[in-house]
Structure formats: structure tokens, C-alpha cells
N, C-alpha and C positions, 0 to 999 in steps of 0.2 A: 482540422488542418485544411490549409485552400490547396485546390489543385494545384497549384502555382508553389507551393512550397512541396507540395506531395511530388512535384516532379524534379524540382532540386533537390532534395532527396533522393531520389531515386538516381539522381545524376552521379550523386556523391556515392554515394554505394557502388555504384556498377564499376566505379573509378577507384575503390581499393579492391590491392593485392591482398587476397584475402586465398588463404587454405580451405583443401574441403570443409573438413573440421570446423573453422571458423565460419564458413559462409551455413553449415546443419546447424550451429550454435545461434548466429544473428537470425537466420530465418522463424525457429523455435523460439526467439524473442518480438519478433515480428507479426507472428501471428494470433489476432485475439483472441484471448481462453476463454472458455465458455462460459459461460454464469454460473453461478451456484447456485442451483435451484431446491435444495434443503437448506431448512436451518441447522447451522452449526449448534453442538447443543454446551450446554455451562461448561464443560468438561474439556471439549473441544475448544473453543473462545481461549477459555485459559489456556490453551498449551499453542494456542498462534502467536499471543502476547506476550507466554516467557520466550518461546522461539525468537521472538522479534525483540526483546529486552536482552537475548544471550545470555554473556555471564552475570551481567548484572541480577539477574533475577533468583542469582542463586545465593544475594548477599542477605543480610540479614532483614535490611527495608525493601527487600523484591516482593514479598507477600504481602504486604500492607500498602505498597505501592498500586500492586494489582487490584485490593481492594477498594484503594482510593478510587483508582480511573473507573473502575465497576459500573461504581455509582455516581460519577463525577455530575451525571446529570439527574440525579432524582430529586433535587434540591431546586432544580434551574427552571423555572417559568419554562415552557417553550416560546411565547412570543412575553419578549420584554422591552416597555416602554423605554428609552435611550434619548437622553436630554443634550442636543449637541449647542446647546444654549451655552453651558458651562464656560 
């Protein structure tokens, strides 16, 4: 982001009527979170993607779904040639 928008922003923020509340909640969203410096492990991965699927993950194709994306890429070249000739 350029300074120049980084300061309209800041324009615009300072210019809503915002609650304590609301200004501990925007700021906590404002602040970058730290990296994750472990690897998440098989166990963990899967419980960020049903989290992030909800209820869907608790349908009947949630677990085979999960499985699909797993591996969506161990099939996949990593660099593949792409013909924009066509």
C-alpha cells in the first residue's frame, strides 16, 4: 500500500464514530499477526479447513472433499508448459 493511500486511510478511520469497543476490535484487526514459525502438523491442516468449510464439512462429500484438495497438487507438474497459441 502507497503512503498516499496509507494516509486516506488513516483519514477515513480517524473520521468514524467508532466505540471503545469497536476502535479495541478495528485496531486487533489492524495489527499484523506474527508468522507462524511451526509447521502445522496433518492433524492440525485438517481441522483449519473443516473450520474454514463449517457446516459443510460435516456433509457426507466433506471428507472426500478434504481428501481431494490434500492432494489436488501431487498430480500437477510444478512448472507447466501453457500454449497461449490456441
Amino acid at each position: 500500500m502507497t503512503a498516499f493511500a496509507l494516509n486516506n486511510l488513516w483519514t477515513y478511520l480517524q473520521g468514524l464514530s467508532l466505540s471503545q469497543t469497536d476502535r479495541e476490535w478495528l485496531a486487533s484487526k489492524l495489527i499484523m499477526p506474527k508468522e507462524r514459525t511451526t509447521e502445522l502438523s496433518a492433524e492440525e491442516r485438517k481441522a483449519e479447513f473443516l473450520k474454514l468449510a463449517g457446516i459443510w464439512s460435516e456433509t457426507e462429500g466433506g471428507e472426500e472433499y478434504y481428501q481431494m484438495m490434500k492432494h489436488r497438487n501431487d498430480e500437477r507438474p510444478l512448472n507447466r508448459e501453457i500454449s497461449l497459441d490456441d
